[in-house]
C-alpha positions as CSV (number, residue, x, y, z in Angstrom):
1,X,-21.3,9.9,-53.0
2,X,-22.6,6.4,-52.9
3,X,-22.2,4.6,-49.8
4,X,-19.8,1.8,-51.0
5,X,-17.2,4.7,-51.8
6,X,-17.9,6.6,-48.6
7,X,-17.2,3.6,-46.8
8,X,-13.9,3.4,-48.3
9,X,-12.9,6.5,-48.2
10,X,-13.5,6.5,-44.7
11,X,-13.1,3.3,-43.6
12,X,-16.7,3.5,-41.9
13,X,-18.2,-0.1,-43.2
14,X,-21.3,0.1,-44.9
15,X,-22.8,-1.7,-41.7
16,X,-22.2,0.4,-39.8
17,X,-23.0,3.2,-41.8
18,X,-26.3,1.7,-42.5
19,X,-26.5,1.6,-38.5
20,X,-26.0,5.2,-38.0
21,X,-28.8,6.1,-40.5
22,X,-30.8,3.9,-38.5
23,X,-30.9,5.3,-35.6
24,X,-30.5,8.7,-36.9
25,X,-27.1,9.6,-36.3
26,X,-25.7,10.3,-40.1
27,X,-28.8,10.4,-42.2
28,X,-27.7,10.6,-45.9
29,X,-29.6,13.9,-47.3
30,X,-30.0,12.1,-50.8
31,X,-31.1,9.2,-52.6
32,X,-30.5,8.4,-56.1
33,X,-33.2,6.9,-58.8
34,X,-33.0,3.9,-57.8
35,X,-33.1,4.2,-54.2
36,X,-29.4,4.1,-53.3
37,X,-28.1,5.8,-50.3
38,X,-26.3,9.0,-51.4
39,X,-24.0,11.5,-49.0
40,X,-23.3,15.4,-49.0
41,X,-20.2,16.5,-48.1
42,X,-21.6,17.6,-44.8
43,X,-22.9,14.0,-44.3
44,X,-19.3,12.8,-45.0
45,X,-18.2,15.7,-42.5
46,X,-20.9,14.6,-39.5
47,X,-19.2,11.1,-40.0
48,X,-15.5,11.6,-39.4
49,X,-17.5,14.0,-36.1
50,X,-19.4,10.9,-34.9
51,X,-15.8,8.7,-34.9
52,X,-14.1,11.0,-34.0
53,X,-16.5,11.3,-30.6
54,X,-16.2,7.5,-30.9
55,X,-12.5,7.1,-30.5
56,X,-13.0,9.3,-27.2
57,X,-15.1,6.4,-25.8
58,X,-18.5,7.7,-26.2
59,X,-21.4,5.7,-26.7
60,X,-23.3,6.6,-29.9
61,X,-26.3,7.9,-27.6
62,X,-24.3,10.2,-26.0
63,X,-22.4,11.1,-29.7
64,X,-26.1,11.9,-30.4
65,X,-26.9,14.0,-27.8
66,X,-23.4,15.9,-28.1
67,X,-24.5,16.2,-31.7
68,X,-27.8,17.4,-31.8
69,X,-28.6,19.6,-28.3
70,X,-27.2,22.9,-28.9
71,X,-27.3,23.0,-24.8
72,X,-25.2,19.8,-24.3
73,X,-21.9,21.2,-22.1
74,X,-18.2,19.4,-23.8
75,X,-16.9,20.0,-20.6
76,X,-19.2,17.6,-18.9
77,X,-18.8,15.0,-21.3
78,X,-14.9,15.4,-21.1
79,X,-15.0,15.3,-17.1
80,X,-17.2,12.2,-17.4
81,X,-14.9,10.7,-19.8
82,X,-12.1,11.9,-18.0
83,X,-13.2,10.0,-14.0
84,X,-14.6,6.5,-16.1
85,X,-11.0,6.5,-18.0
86,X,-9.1,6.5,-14.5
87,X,-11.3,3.9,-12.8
88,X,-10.3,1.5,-15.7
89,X,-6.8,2.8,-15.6
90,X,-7.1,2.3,-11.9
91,X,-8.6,-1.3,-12.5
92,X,-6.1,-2.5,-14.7
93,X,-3.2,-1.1,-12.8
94,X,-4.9,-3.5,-9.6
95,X,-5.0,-6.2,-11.8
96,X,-1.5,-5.6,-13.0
97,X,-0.2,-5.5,-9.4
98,X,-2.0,-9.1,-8.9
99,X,-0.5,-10.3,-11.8
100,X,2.8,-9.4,-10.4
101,X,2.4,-10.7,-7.3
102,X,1.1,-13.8,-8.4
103,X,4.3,-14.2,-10.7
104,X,6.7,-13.2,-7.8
105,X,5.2,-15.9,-5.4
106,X,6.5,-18.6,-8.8
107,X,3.6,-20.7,-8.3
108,X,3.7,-24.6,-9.0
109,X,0.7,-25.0,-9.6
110,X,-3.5,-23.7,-9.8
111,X,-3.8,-24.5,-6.5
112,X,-1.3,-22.0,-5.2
113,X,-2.2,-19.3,-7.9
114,X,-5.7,-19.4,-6.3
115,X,-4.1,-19.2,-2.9
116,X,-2.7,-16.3,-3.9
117,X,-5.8,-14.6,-5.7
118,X,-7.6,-15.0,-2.6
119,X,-5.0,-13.5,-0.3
120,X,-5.0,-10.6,-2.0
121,X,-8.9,-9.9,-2.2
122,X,-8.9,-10.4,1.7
123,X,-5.9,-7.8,2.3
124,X,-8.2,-6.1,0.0
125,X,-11.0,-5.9,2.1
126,X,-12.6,-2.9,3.1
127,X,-13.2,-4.6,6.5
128,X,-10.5,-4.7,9.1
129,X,-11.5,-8.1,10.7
130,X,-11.1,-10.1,7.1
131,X,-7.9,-8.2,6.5
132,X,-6.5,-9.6,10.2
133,X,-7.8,-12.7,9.9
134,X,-6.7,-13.3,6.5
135,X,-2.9,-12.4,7.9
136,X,-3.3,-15.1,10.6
137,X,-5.3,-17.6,9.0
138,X,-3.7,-21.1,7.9
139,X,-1.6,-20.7,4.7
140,X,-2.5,-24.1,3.9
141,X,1.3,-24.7,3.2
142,X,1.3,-21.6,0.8
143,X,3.7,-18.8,1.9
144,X,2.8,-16.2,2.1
145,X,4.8,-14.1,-0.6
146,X,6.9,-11.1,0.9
147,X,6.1,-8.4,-1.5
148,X,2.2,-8.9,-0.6
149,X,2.5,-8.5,2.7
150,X,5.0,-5.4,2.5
151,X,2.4,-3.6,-0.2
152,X,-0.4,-4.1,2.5
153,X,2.0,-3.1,5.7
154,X,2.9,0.2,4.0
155,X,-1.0,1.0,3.0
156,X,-2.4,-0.6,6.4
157,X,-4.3,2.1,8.8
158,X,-5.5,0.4,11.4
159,X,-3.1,-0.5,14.3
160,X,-4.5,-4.5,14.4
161,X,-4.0,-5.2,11.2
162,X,-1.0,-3.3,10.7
163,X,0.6,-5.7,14.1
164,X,-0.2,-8.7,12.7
165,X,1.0,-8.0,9.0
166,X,4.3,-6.7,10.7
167,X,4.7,-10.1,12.7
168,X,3.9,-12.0,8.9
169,X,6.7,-10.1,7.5
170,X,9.2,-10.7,9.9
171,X,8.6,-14.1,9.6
172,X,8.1,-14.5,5.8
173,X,11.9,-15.5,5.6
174,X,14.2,-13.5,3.4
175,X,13.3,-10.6,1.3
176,X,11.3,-9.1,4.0
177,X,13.7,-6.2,4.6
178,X,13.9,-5.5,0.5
179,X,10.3,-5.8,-0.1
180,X,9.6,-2.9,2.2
181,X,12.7,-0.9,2.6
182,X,11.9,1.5,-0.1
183,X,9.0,2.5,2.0
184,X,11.7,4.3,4.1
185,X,12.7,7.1,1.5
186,X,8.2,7.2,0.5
187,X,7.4,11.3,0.5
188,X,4.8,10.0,2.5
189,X,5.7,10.4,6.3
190,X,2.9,7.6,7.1
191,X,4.5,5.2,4.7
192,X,7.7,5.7,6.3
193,X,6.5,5.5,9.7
194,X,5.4,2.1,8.5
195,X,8.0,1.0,7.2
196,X,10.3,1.9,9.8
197,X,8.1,-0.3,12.2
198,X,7.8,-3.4,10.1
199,X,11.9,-3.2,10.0
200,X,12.2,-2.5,13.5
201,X,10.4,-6.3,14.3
202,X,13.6,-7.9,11.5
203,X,16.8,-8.8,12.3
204,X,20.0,-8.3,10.1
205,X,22.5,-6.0,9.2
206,X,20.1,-5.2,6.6
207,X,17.5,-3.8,8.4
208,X,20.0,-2.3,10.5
209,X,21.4,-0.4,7.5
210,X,18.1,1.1,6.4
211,X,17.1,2.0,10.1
212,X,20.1,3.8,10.3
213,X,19.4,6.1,7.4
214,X,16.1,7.0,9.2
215,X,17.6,8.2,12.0
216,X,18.0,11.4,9.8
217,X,14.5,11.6,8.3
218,X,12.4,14.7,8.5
219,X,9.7,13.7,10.8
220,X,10.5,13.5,14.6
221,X,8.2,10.2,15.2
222,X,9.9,8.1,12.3
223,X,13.4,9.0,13.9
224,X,12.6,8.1,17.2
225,X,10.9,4.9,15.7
226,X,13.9,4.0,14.4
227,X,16.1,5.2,17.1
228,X,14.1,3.0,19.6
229,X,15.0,-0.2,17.7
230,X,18.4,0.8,16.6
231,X,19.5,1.5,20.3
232,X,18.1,-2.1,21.4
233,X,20.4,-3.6,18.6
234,X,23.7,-1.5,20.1
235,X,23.8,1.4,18.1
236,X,25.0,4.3,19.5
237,X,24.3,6.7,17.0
238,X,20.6,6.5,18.3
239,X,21.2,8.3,21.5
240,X,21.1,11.7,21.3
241,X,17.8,10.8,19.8
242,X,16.6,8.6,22.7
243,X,18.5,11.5,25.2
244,X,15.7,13.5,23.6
245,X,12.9,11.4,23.8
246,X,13.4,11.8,27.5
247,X,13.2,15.5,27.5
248,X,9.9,15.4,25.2
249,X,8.3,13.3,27.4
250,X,8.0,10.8,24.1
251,X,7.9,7.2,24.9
252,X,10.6,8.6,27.7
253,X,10.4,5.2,29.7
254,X,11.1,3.1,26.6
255,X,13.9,5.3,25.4
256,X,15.5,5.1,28.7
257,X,15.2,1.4,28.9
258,X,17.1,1.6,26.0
259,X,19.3,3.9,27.1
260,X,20.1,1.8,30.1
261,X,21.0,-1.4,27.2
262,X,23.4,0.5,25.9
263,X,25.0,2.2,29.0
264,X,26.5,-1.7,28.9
265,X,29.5,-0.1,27.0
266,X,31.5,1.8,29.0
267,X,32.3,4.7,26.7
268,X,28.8,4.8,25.7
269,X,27.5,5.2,29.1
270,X,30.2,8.2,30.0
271,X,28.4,9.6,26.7
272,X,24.5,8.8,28.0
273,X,25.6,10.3,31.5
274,X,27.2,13.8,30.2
275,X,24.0,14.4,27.5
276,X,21.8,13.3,30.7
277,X,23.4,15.7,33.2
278,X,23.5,18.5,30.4
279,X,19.8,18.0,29.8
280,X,19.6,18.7,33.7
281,X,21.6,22.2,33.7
282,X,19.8,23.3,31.0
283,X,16.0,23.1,31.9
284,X,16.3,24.5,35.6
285,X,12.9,25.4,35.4
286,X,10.8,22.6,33.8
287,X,10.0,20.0,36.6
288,X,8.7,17.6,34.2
289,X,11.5,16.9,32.1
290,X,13.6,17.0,35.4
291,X,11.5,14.1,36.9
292,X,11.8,12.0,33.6
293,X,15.3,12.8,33.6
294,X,16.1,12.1,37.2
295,X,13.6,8.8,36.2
296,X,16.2,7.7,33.4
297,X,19.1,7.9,35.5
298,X,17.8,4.4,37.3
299,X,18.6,2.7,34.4
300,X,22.4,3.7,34.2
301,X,25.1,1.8,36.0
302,X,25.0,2.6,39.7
303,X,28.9,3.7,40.0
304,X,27.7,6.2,37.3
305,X,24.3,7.7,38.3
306,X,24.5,7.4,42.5
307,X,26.5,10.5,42.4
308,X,24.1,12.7,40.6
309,X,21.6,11.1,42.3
310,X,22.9,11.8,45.6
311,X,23.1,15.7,44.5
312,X,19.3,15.9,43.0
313,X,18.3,14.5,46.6
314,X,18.8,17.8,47.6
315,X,17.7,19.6,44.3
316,X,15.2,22.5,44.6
317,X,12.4,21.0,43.2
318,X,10.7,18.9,45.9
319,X,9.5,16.5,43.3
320,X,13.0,15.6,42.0
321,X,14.6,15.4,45.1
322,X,12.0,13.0,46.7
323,X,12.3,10.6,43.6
324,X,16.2,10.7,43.5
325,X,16.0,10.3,47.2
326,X,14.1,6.9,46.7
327,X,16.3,6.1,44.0
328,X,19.6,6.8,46.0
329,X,17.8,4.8,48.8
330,X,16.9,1.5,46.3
């Protein structure tokens, strides 16, 4: 077969085809009289093989070398093909998240989009310093747009950066909440400690809402998290939570302080006092969670706590007694 009909018959232009001769890839085994290019059908067949290897993204050195060495592993070739096709998907899906970003923000003009495009490489950085400082540089009157700060809050590691993009948020004006609220149902327990921190530092019924529902999540730090800031907004639901915070000893004086804001409501304090006291009766033994809880009663109303007070004066455990003594005393 000449090489004008194998070229339609493939669709292989005779450029091309002429190319692969060249450099040896599909050789045709024939000529004709006059010097004309003539293929086999195993020349025909060894071309749909090479584009077929093409299609895969091969290069038509390695198509060669899959061709010709009988040694030459597929499965190598596939895996290779395999890790450079996700670093482009993963490039393109970067780009794409640019892209959006840059159309949320609705630039006016250049100026902005390139405002934009270079807050995103420096929360980009690998270093830590550019990432801060790009958080609290000058926006040179371009805000900041919410969704790119809540992307970086729920990826940030390191405890600097992660403050100061937390303080950005709160302040980026509305959306703030929405942009990083679905970090709170993430099956990743770090993104939903992080979102539950960015929301804690927003106001609003809102961000009230969506703490609330992590008050029931599955890890013990992102419900104490959020039981920390619900309880300094008023909400009662938080306190066995913070009650419990006191036994384990886990940011005890700040869930007592907040204990003590909400002990401002009558009802709520008769409630704080009877889980307090119960938490006493039942760990006899432990001095340490006795002293933290003894510790937490100076932050309830005095016509409340001076009565158990006055009793753990003259409690067993030398410890206790001598801080409930001082306490009774103050």
């Amino acid at each position: 077969m000449l090489i004008g009909e194998v070229a339609r018959r493939s669709g292989v232009s005779t450029r091309m085809l002429r190319h692969y001769d060249s450099l040896g890839l599909v050789r045709p085994t024939g000529r004709t009289v006059g010097g004309y290019r003539e293929y086999s059908a195993e020349d025909i067949r060894r071309i749909f093989h090479v584009e077929s290897l093409r299609s895969l993204g091969l290069s038509l050195r390695q198509i060669g070398r899959a061709l010709e060495d009988p040694a030459f592993a597929p499965s190598t070739l596939v895996a290779d093909l395999i890790r450079r096709t996700e670093d482009r998907l993963k490039r393109e899906q970067e780009l794409l998240e640019r892209l959006r970003t840059v159309d949320a923000s609705a630039p006016f003009g250049w100026q902005e989009v390139l405002r934009i495009v270079e807050l995103l490489h420096g929360l980009n950085s690998p270093d830590a310093a550019r990432r801060q400082q790009t958080v609290l540089a000058p926006t040179e009157d371009v805000p900041v747009p919410a969704e790119l700060l809540a992307g970086a809050v729920l990826a940030e590691s390191d405890p600097n950066v992660a403050g100061a993009l937390r303080w950005a948020l709160a302040r980026a004006g509305g959306g703030g909440v929405a942009s990083v609220a679905s970090g709170v149902y993430s099956a990743d327990v770090e993104i939903r400690r992080r979102a539950v921190l960015a929301i804690a530092e927003m106001s609003g019924d809102e961000a009230t809402t969506v703490l609330a529902d992590a008050l029931g999540d599955s890890d013990p730090s992102v419900r104490k998290h959020a039981a920390l800031a619900l309880g300094s907004r008023g909400a009662t639901a938080a306190v066995p939570i913070l009650v419990g915070m006191v036994v384990d000893g886990t940011n005890d004086v700040d869930a007592a302080e907040v204990l003590g804001t909400l002990s401002v409501d009558p009802e709520c304090a008769d409630r704080i006092m009877r889980a307090l006291v119960d938490e006493l009766a039942a760990h006899t033994a432990d001095s340490a969670v006795r002293i933290r809880l003894t510790q937490a009663l100076a932050e309830m109303p005095a016509n409340l706590a001076q009565g158990v007070l006055r009793q753990l004066a003259h409690d067993d455990d030398r410890s206790v007694a001598l801080i409930a003594s001082a306490l009774v005393g103050g």
